[in-house]
C-alpha positions in Angstrom: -45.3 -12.9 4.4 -42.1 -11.6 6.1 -39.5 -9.7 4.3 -36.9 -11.9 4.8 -39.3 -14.6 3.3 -40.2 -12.6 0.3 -36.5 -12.0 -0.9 -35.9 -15.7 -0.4 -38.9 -16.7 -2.3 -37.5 -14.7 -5.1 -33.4 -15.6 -4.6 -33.8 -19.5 -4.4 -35.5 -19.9 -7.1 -33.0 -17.8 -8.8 -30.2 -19.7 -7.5 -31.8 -23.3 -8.2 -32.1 -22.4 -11.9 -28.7 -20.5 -12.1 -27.2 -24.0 -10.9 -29.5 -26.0 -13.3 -28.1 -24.5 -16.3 -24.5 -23.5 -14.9 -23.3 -27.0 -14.4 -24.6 -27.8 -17.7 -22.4 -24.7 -19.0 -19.6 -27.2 -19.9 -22.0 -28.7 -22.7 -23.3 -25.4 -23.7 -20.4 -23.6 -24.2 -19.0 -26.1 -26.4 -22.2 -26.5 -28.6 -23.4 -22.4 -29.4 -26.5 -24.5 -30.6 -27.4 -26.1 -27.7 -26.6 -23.1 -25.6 -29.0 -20.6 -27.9 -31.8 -24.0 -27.8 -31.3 -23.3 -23.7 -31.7 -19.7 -23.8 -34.4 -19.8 -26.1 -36.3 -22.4 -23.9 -36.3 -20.6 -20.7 -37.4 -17.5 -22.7 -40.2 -19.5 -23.5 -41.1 -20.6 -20.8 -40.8 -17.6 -18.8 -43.2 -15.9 -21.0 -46.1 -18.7 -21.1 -45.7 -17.7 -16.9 -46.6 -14.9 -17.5 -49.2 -15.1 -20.0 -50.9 -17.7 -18.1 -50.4 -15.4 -14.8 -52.6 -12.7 -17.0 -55.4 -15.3 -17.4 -56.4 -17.0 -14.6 -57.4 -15.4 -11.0 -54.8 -14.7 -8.7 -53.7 -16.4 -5.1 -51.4 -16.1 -2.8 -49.9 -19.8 -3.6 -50.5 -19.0 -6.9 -48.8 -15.8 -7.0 -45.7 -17.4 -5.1 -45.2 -20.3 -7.2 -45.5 -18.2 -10.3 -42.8 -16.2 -8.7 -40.7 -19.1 -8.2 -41.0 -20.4 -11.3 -40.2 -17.0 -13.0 -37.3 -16.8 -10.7 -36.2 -20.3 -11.8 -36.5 -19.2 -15.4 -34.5 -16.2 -15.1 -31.7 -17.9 -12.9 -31.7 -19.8 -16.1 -31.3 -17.3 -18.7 -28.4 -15.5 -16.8 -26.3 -18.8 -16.5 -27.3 -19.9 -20.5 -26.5 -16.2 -21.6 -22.7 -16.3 -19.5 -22.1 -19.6 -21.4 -22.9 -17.5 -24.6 -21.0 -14.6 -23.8 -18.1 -17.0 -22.9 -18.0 -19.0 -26.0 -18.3 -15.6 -27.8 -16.2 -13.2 -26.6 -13.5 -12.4 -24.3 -13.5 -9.9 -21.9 -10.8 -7.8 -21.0 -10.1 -6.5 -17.5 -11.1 -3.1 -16.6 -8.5 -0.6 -15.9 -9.9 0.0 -12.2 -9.3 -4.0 -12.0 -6.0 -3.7 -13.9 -5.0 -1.1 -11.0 -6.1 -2.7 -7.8 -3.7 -6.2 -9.0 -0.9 -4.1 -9.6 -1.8 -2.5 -6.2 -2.3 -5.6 -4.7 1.3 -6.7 -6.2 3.0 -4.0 -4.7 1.3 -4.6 -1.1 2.8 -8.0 -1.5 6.4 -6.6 -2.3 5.9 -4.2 0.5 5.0 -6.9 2.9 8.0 -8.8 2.5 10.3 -5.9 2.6 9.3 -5.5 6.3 11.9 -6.5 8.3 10.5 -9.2 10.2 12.8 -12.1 11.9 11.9 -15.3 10.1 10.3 -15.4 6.3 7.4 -17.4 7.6 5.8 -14.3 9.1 6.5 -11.9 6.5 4.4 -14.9 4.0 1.9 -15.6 6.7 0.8 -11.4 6.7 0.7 -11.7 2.8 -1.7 -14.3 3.0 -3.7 -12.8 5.2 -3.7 -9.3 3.6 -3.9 -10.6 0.0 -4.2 -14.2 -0.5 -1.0 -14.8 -2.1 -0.5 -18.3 0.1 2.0 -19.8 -2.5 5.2 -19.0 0.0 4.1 -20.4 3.4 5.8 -23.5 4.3 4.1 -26.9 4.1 4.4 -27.7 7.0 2.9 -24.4 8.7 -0.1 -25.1 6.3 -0.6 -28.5 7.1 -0.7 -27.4 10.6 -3.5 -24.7 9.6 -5.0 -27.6 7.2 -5.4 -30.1 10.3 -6.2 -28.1 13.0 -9.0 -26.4 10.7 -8.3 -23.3 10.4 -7.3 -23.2 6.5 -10.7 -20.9 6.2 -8.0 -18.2 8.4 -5.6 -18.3 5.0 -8.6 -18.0 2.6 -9.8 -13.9 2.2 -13.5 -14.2 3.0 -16.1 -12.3 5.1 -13.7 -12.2 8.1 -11.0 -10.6 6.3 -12.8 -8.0 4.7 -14.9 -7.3 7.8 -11.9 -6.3 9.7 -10.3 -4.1 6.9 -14.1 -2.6 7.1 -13.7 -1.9 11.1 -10.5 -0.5 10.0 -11.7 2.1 7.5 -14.5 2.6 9.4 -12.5 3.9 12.8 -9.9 5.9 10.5 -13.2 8.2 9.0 -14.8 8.9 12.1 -13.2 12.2 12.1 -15.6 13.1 9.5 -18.4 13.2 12.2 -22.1 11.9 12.2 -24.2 14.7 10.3 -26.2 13.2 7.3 -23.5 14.4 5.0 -20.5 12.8 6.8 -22.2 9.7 6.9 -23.2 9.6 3.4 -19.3 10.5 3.1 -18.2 7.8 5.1 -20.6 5.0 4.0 -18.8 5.5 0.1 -15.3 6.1 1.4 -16.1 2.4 2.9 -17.4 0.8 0.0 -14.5 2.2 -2.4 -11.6 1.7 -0.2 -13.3 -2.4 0.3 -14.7 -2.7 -3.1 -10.7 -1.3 -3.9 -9.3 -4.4 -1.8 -11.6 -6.7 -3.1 -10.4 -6.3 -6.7 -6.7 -6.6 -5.1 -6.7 -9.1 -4.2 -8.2 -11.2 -7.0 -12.2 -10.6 -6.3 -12.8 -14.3 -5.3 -16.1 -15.7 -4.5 -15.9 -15.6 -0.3 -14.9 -12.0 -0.4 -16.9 -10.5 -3.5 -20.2 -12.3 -1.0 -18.3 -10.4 1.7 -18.4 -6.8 -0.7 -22.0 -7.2 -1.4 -23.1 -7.6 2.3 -21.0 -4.1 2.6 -22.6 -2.2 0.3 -26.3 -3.7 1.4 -25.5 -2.9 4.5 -24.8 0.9 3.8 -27.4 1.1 1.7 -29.5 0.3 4.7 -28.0 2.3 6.8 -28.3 5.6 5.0 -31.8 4.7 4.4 -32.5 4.3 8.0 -33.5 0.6 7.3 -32.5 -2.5 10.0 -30.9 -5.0 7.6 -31.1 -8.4 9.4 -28.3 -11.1 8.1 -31.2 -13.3 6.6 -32.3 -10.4 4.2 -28.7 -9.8 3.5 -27.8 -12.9 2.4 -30.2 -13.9 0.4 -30.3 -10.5 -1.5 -26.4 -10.7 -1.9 -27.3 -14.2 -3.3 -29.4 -12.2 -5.9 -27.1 -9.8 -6.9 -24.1 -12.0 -7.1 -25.8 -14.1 -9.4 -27.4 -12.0 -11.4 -23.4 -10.7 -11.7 -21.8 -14.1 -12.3 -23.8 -17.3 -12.2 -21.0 -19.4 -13.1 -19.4 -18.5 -9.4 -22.2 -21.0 -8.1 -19.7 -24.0 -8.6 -16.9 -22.6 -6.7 -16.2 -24.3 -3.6 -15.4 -20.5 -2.1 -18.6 -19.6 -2.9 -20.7 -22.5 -1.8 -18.8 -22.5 1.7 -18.7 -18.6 2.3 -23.1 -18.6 1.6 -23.1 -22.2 3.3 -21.1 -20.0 6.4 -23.8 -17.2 6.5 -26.8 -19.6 6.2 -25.4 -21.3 9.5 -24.9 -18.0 11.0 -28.2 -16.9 10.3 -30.4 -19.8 10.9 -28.8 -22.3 13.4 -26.8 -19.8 15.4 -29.8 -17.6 16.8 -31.3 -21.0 17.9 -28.3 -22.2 19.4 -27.4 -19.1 21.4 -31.0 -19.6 23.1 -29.8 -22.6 25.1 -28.1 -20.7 27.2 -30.7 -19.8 29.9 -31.5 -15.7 31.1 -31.0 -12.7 29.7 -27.3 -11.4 28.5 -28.2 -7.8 29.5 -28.1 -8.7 32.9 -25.3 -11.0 33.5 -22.9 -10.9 36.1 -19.1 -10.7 34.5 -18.3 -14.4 34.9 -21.6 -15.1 33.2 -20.7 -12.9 30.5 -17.8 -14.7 30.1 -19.3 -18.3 30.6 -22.0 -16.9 27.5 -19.1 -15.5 25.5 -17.7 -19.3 25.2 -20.9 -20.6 24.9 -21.5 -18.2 21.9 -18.5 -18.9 20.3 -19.0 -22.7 20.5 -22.5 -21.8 19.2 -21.1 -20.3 16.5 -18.5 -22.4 15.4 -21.3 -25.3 15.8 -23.7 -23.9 13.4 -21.1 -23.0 10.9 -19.7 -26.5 10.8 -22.9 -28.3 10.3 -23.6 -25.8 7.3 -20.0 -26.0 5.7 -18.7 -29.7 7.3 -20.4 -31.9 4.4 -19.1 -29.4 1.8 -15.7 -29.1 3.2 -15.2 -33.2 3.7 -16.8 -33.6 -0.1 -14.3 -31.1 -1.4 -11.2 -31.8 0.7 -11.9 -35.2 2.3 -11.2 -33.0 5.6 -13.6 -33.2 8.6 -11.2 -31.6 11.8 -12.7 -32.5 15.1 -11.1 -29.9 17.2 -12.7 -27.0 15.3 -14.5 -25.4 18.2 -11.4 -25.0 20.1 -9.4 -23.9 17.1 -11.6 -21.3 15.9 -12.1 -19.9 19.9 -8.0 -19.4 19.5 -7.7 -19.1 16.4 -10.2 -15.9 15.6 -9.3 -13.8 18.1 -6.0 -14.2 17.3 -6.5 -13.1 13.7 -8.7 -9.9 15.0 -5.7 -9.0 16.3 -2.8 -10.0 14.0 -4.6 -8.2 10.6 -4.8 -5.0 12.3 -1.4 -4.8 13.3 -0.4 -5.8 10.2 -2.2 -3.1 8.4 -0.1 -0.3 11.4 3.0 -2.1 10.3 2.7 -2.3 6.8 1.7 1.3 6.4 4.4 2.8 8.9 6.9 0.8 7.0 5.3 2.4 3.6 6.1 5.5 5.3 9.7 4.8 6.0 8.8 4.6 9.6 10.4 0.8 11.4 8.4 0.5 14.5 10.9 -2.6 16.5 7.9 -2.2 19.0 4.8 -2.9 16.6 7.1 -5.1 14.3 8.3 -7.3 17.3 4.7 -7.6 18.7 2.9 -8.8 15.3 5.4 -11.1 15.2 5.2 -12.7 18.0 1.2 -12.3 17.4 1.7 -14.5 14.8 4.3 -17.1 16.4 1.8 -17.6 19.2 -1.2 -18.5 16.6 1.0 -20.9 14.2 1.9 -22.1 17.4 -1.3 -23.1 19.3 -2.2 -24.3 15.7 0.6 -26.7 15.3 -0.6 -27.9 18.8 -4.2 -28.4 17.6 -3.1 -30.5 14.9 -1.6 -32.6 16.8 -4.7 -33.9 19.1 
């Protein structure tokens, strides 16, 4: 059996129990009995699996189902042990935690000290930078609301990527021996593990944190870590972490997302006929449409049912607003980052300033557009 099959032979079964008992948790917390009867029930079960495992001859069907069904079990005891701890005990934030939201409140005070024309923009980089949405004008959100882009205003895997490609051109001074990479690789995950706690740690961009540090982890071990494996153990891990996360929307779309990504996208991208290495440049940039339409495509039919049951929303012009809208953003959060940290440094830029604001006119823009077809 595949790797990619093995980890998601152990991480569904994980999840499907992990949701069985989380969505009960509203039951269990109130009732310590009933949550102690829960945990005390998958405990049993999970060892008569494992006695009976030690009795009988093994087989591969056998040994796979047993798997799942520990799995299941164990997804099961996390989510019935967070309802115990929760109707227990109260925990405190961490001082790290403590100091990334004060960090992150200060990046928003700094961002709307900037000296940017009209307020909108100055709230438009805050969202995108920290998730603090609450100032953006209703109608500039119903614009981002209808045209579907509201995932743009929402820190996920997009946002954190990008502050990654950031961090990760600022410490390629530190060169490419061994050492500097193993240098680089936890500079990375600090400075994004940092943001993530910044800016709230929500479900979409914790996902986003624990691809990260997989990914590293791979990478210093000289390991190819394809998106499949990835998700599914970051499915594991997070969890194992926080079961209770399961029932946010965030983190059912963000997963939802990947799984498109991963499963529907490769199959999509085949349609279009020879091989990319050899393209011509218009065919390159006939395939880069394509790919993007591909891509938007197998994202929606992962995330669409979700988004419509949560939001009653289903936009029908989300291909073309996510081929705008994207790029657009690749752009703006960079410059955002150059102008908030030369303004940090006392340094007003009218150049850099001037140009992320118009960045940002020309998305709101193409958005308020959209929304209208």
């Amino acid at each position: 059996m595949k790797e990619a099959g093995d980890i998601a032979g152990i991480a569904l079964p994980f999840a499907a129990g992990t949701a069985a008992f989380t969505y009960l948790a509203g039951i269990l917390a109130a009732h310590s009995a009933l949550s102690a009867a829960a945990f005390l029930y998958a405990s049993v079960i999970l060892l008569g699996i494992l006695i009976l495992l030690r009795k009988i001859q093994y087989s591969p069907a056998l040994t796979w189902t047993a798997a799942g069904c520990c799995m299941l079990m164990c997804g099961a005891l996390a989510a019935s042990t967070e309802s115990m701890l929760a109707s227990s005990m109260h925990r405190d934030a961490s001082w790290l935690a403590g100091a990334a939201l004060d960090f992150g409140k200060r990046m928003q005070a700094a961002i709307d000290s900037i000296p940017f024309k009209h307020e909108t923009t100055n709230q438009i980089i805050k969202a995108l930078l920290t998730g603090e949405r609450s100032g953006i004008p209703e109608e500039v959100s119903a614009a981002f609301r209808n045209s579907g882009a509201s995932h743009i205003l929402a820190l996920s895997g997009l946002h954190l990527g990008l502050i990654y490609g950031v961090v990760h051109f600022v410490t390629r001074c530190i060169g490419n021996t061994p050492k500097a990479k193993a240098a680089r690789s936890a500079i990375l995950v600090c400075a994004c593990g940092f943001y993530t706690l910044a800016t709230g740690a929500g479900a979409s961009i914790v996902r986003a944190f624990i691809f990260i540090i997989i990914g590293e982890c791979a990478r210093l071990s000289g390991r190819n870590a394809g998106l499949r494996d990835v998700m599914m153990a970051a499915l594991l891990i997070h969890l194992s972490i926080t079961p209770s996360a399961i029932k946010e929307p965030g983190f059912q779309l963000s997963y939802a997302a990947i799984a498109g990504i991963a499963y529907i996208f490769p199959w999509m991208q085949g349609f279009w006929p020879g091989n990319r290495h050899e393209d011509a440049a218009l065919t390159k940039c006939a395939r880069w449409v394509w790919d993007s339409a591909a891509m938007s495509i197998s994202c929606q039919i992962t995330t669409g049912p979700l988004a419509y049951m949560y939001f009653g929303t289903f936009p029908a012009q989300f291909i073309l607003t996510n081929m705008i809208a994207l790029p657009l953003t690749g752009i703006i959060i960079p410059m955002a980052l150059a102008v908030l940290a030369a303004c940090s440094m006392g340094w007003e830029l009218p150049i850099l300033i001037e140009g992320t604001e118009w960045m940002i006119t020309a998305l709101c823009g193409s958005l308020d557009l959209l929304s209208t077809m």
